[in-house]
MIDOSE-1310 file (N, C-alpha, C; in nm, 2 decimals, decimal comma, always signed):
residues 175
xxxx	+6,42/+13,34/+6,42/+6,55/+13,38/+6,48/+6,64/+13,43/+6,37; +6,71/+13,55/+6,39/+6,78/+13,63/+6,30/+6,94/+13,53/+6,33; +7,00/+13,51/+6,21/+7,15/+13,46/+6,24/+7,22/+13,59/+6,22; +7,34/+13,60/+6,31/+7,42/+13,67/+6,34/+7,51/+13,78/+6,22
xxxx	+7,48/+13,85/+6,21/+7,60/+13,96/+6,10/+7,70/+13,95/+6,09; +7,78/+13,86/+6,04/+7,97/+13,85/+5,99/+8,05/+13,99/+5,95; +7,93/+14,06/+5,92/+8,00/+14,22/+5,81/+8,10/+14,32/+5,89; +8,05/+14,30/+6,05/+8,12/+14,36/+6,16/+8,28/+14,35/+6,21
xxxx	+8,26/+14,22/+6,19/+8,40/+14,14/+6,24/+8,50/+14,21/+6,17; +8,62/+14,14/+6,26/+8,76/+14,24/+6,17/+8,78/+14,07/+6,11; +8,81/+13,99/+6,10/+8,84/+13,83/+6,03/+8,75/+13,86/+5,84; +8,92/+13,89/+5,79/+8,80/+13,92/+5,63/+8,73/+13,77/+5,65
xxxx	+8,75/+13,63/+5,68/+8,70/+13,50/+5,65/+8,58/+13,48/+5,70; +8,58/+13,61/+5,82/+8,39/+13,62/+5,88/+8,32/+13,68/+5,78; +8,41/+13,79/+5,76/+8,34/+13,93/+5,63/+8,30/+13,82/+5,48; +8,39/+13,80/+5,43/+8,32/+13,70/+5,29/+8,22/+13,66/+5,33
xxxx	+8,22/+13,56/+5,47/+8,09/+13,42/+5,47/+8,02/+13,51/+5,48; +7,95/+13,66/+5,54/+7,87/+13,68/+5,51/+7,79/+13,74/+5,37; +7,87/+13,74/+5,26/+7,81/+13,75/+5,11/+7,81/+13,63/+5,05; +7,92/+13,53/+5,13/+7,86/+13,36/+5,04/+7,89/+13,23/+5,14
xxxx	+7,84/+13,27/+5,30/+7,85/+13,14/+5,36/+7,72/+13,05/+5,29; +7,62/+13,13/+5,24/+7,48/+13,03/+5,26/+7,53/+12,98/+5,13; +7,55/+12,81/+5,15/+7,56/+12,75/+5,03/+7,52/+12,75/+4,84; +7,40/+12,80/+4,89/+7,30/+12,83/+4,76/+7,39/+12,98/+4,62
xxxx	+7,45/+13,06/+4,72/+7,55/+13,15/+4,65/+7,66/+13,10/+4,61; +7,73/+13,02/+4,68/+7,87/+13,02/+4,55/+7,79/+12,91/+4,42; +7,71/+12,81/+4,45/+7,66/+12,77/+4,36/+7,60/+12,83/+4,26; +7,56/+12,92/+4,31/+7,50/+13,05/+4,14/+7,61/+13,12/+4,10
xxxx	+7,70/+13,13/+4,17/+7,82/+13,21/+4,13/+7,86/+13,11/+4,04; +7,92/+13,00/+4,09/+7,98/+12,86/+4,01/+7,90/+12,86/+3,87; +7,73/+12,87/+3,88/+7,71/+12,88/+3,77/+7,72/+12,99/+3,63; +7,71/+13,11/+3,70/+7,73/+13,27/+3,66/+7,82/+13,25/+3,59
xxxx	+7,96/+13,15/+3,62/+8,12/+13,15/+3,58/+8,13/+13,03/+3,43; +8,00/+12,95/+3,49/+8,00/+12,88/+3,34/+7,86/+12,95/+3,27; +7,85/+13,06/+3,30/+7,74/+13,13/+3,17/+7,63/+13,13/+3,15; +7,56/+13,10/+3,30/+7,41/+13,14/+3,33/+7,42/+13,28/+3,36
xxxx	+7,26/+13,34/+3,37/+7,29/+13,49/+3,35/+7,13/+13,49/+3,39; +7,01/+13,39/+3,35/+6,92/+13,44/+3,39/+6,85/+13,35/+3,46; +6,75/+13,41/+3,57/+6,65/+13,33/+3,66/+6,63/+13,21/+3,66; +6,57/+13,18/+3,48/+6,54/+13,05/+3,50/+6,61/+12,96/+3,50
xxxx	+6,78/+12,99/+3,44/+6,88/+12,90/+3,38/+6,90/+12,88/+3,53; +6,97/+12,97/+3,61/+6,98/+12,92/+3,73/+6,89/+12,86/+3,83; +6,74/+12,85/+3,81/+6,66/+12,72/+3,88/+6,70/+12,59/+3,81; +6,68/+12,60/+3,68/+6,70/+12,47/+3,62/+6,81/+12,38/+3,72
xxxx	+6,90/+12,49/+3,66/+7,04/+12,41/+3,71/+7,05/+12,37/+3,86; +6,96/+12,45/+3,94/+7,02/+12,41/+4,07/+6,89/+12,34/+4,10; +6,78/+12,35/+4,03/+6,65/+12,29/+4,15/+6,59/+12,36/+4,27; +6,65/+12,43/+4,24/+6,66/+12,57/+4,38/+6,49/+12,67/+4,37
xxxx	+6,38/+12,66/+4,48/+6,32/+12,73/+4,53/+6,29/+12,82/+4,47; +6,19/+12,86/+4,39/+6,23/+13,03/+4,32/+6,23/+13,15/+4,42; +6,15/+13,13/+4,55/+6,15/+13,22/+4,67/+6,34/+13,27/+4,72; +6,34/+13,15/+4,74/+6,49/+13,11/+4,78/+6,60/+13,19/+4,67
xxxx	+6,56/+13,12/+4,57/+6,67/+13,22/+4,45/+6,67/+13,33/+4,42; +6,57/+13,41/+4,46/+6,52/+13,52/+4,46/+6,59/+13,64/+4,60; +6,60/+13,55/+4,68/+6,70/+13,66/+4,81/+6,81/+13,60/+4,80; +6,89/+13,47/+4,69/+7,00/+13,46/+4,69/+7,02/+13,58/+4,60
xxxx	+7,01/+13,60/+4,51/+7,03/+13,69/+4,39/+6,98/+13,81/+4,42; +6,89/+13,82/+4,51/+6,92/+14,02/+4,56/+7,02/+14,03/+4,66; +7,00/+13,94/+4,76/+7,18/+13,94/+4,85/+7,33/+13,91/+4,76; +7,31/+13,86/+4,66/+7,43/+13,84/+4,58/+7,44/+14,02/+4,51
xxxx	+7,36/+14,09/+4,43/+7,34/+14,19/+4,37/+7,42/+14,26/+4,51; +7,35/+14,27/+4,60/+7,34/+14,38/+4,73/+7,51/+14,36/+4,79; +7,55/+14,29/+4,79/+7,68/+14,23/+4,80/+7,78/+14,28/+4,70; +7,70/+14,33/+4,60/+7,83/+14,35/+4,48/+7,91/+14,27/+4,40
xxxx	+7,83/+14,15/+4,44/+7,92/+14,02/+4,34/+7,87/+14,03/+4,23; +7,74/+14,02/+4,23/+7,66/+14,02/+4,09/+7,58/+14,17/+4,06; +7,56/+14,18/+3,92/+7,44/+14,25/+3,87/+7,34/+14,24/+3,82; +7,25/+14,35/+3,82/+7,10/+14,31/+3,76/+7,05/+14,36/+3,62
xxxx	+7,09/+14,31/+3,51/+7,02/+14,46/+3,38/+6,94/+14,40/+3,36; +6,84/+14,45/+3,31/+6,70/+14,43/+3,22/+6,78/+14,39/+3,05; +6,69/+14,26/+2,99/+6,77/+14,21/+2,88/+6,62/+14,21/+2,80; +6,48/+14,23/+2,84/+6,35/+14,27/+2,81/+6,26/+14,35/+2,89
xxxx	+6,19/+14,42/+2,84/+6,12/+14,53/+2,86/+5,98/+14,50/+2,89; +5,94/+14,39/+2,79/+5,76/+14,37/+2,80/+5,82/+14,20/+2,77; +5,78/+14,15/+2,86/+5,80/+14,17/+2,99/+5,90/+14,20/+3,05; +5,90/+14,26/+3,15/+6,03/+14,26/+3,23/+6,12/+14,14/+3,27
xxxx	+6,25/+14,12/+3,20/+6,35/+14,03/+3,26/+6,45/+14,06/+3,27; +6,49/+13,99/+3,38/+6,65/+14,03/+3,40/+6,77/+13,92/+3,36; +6,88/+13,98/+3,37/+6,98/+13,88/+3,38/+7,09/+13,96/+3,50; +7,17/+13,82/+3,55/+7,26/+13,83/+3,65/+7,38/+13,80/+3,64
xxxx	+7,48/+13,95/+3,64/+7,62/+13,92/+3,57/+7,70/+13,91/+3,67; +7,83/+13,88/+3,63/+7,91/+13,87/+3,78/+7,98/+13,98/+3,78; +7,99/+14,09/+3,88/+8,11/+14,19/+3,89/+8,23/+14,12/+3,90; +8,37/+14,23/+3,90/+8,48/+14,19/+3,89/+8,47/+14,10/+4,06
xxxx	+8,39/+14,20/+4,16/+8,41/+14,12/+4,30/+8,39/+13,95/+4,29; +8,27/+13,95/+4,22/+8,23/+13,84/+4,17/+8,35/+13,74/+4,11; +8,35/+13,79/+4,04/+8,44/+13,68/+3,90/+8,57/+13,64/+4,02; +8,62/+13,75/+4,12/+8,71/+13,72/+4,22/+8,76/+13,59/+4,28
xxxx	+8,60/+13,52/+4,29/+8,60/+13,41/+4,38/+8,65/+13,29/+4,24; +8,64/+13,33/+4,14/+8,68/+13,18/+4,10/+8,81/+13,10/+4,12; +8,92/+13,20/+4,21/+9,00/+13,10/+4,28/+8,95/+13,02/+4,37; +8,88/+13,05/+4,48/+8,82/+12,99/+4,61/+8,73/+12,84/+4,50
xxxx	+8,66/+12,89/+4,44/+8,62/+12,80/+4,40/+8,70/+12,68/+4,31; +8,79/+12,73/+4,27/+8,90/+12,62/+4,23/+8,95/+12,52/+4,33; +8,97/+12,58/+4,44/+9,04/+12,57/+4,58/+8,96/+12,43/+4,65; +8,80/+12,49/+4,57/+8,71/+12,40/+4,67/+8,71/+12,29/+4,59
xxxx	+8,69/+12,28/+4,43/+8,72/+12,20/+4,38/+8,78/+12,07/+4,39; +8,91/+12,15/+4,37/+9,00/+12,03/+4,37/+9,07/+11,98/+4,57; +8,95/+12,02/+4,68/+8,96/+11,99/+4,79/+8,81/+11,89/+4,79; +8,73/+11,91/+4,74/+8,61/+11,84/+4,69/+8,65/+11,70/+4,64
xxxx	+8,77/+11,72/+4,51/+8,76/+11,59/+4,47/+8,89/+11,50/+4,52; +8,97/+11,57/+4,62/+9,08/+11,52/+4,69/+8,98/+11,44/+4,82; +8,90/+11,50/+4,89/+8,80/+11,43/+5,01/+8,70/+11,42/+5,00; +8,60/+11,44/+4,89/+8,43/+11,39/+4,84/+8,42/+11,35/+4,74
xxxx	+8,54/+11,26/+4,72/+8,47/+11,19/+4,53/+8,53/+11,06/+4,53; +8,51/+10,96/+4,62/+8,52/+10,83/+4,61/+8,50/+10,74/+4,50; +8,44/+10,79/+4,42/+8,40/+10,76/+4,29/+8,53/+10,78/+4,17; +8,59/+10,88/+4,22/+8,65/+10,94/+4,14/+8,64/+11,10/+4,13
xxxx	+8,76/+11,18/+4,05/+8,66/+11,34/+3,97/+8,57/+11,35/+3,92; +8,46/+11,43/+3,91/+8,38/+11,41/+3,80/+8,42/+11,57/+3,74; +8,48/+11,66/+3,79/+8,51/+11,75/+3,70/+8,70/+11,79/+3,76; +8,76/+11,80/+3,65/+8,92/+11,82/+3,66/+8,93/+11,94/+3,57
xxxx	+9,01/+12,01/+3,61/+9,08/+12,17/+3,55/+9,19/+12,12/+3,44; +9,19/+12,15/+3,35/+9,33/+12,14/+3,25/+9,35/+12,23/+3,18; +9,48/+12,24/+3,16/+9,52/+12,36/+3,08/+9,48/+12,35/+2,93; +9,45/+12,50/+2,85/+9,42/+12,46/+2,73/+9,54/+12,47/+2,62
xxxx	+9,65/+12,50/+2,69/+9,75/+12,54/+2,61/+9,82/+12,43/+2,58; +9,82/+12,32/+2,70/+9,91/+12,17/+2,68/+9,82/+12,06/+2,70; +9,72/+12,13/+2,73/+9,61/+12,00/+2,79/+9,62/+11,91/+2,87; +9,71/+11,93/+2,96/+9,73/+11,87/+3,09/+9,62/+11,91/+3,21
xxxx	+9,61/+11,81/+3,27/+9,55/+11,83/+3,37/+9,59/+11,92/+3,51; +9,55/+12,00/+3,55/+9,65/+12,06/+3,67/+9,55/+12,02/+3,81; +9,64/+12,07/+3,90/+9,58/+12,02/+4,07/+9,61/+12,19/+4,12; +9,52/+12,24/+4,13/+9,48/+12,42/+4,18/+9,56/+12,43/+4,30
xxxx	+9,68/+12,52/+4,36/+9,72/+12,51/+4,50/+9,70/+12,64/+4,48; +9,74/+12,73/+4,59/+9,74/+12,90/+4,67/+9,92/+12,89/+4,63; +9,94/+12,99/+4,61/+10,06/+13,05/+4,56/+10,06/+13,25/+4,60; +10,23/+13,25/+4,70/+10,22/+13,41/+4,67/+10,30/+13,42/+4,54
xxxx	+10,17/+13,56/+4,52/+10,21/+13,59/+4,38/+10,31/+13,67/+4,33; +10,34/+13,70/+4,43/+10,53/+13,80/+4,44/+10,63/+13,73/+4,41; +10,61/+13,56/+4,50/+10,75/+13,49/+4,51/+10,70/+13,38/+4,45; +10,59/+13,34/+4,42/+10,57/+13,22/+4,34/+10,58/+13,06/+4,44
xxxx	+10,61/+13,10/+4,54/+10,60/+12,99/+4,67/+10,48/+12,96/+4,72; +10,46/+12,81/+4,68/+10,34/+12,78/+4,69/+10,32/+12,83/+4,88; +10,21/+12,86/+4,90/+10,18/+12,86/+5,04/+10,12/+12,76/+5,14; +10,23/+12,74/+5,25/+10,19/+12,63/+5,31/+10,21/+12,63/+5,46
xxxx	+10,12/+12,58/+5,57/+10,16/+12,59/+5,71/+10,33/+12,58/+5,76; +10,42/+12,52/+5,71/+10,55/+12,52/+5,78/+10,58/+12,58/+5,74; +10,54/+12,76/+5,63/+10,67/+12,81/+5,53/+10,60/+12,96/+5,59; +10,46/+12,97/+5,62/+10,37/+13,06/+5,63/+10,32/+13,07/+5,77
xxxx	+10,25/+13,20/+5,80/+10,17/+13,22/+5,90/+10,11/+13,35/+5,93; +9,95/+13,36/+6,00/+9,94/+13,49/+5,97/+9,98/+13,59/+6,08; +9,95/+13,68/+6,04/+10,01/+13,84/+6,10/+9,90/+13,90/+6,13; +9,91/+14,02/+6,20/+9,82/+14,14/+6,22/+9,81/+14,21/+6,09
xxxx	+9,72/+14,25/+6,01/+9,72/+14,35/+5,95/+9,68/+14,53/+6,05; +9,75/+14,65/+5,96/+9,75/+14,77/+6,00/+9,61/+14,78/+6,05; +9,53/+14,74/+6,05/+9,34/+14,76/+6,10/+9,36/+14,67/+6,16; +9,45/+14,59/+6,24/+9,44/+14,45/+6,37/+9,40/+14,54/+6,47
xxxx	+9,26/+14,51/+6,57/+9,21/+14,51/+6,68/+9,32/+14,43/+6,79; +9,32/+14,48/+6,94/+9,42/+14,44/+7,00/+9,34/+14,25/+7,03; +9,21/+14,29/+7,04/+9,17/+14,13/+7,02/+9,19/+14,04/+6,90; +9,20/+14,09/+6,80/+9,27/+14,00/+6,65/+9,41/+13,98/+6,68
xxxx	+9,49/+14,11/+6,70/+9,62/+14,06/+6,78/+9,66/+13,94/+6,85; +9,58/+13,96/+6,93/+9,60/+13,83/+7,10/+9,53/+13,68/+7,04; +9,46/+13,69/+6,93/+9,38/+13,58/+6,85/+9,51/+13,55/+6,79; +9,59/+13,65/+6,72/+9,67/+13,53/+6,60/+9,79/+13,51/+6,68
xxxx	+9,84/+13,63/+6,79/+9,95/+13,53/+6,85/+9,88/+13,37/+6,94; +9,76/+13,36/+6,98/+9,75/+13,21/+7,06/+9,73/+13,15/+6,93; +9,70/+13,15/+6,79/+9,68/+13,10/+6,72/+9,81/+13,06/+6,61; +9,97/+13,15/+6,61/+10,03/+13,09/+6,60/+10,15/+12,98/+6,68
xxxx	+10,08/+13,08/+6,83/+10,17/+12,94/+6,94/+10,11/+12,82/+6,88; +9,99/+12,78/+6,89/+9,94/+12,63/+6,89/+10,00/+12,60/+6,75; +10,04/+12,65/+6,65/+10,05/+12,65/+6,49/+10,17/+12,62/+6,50; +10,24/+12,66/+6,57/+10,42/+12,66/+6,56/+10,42/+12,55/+6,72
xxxx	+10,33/+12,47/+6,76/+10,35/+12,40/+6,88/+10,31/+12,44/+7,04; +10,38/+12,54/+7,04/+10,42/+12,62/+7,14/+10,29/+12,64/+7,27; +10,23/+12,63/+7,35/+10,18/+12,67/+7,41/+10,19/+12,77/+7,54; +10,08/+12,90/+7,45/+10,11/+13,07/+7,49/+10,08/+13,06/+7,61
xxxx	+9,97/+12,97/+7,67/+9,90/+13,01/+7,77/+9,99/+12,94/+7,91; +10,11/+12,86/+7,85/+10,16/+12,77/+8,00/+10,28/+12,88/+7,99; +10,33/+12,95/+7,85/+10,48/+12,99/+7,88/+10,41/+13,16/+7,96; +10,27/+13,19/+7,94/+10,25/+13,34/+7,99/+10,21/+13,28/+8,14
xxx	+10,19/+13,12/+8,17/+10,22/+13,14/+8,33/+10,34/+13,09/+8,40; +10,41/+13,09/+8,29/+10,58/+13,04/+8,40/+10,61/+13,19/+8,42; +10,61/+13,30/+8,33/+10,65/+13,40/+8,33/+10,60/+13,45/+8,48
């Protein structure tokens, strides 16, 4: 059974998962970002299937996150670099990070971000980058963009009644 195509949707958050919902990709990406580049470095590290790594890394290529050059000739090998699309996500993966070790690390962090300039440790949030306001559900909310579908429309207004409280569906039947 074929799973479903995300590429179509107007939701960019459908569109991404379909170049890195399957788990096994942001983890080669994650690795790509600390400086693997070829086949085997990336089994090593992950334990990962060579079949398996093999259509992560041509759907990652095909995707435009990553690339493929030849770094040998006889025999033929490759290495896998990250495009700029690529290198993109190392916010999201910050994001996941330090949400990882806020709700899955009972133990503790086992890895923390710090700055190298003061060597402090930091805690990764989402920030607009215009106004510098961290972004948060009471300050924020989303909108149609200019390509909103009248069904994306009608999704983010029921989605910011329930967000702001409000319920769309009892005040569109008092009306």
């Amino acid at each position: 059974m074929r799973r479903k195509n995300l590429s179509e949707q107007q939701c960019p958050i459908a569109r991404s998962l379909e170049h890195v919902g399957e788990w096994w990709s942001l983890l080669i990406i994650r690795d790509a970002m600390h400086g693997l580049s070829r086949f085997d470095e990336f089994q090593k590290s992950l334990g990962v299937a060579p079949n398996i790594l093999t259509r992560r890394l041509t759907a990652l290529v095909e995707g435009g996150l990553m690339e493929k050059r030849c770094y040998s000739e006889r025999p033929p090998r490759y290495q896998y670099l990250l495009t700029p699309r690529g290198q993109d996500l190392r916010s999201v993966l910050m994001a996941l990070l330090a949400w990882g070790n806020t709700h899955f690390a009972p133990e503790g962090a086992s890895i923390q971000l710090k700055d190298i300039l003061t060597g402090e440790l930091v805690e990764p949030m989402l920030v607009d980058r215009r106004t510098g306001q961290a972004i948060s559900p009471s300050r924020h909310t989303l909108v149609p963009g200019p390509a909103a579908s009248d069904g994306m429309k009608q999704r983010l207004r029921h989605a910011n009644g329930v967000m702001s409280g409000d319920n769309p569906s009892k005040q569109e039947s008092e009306s």
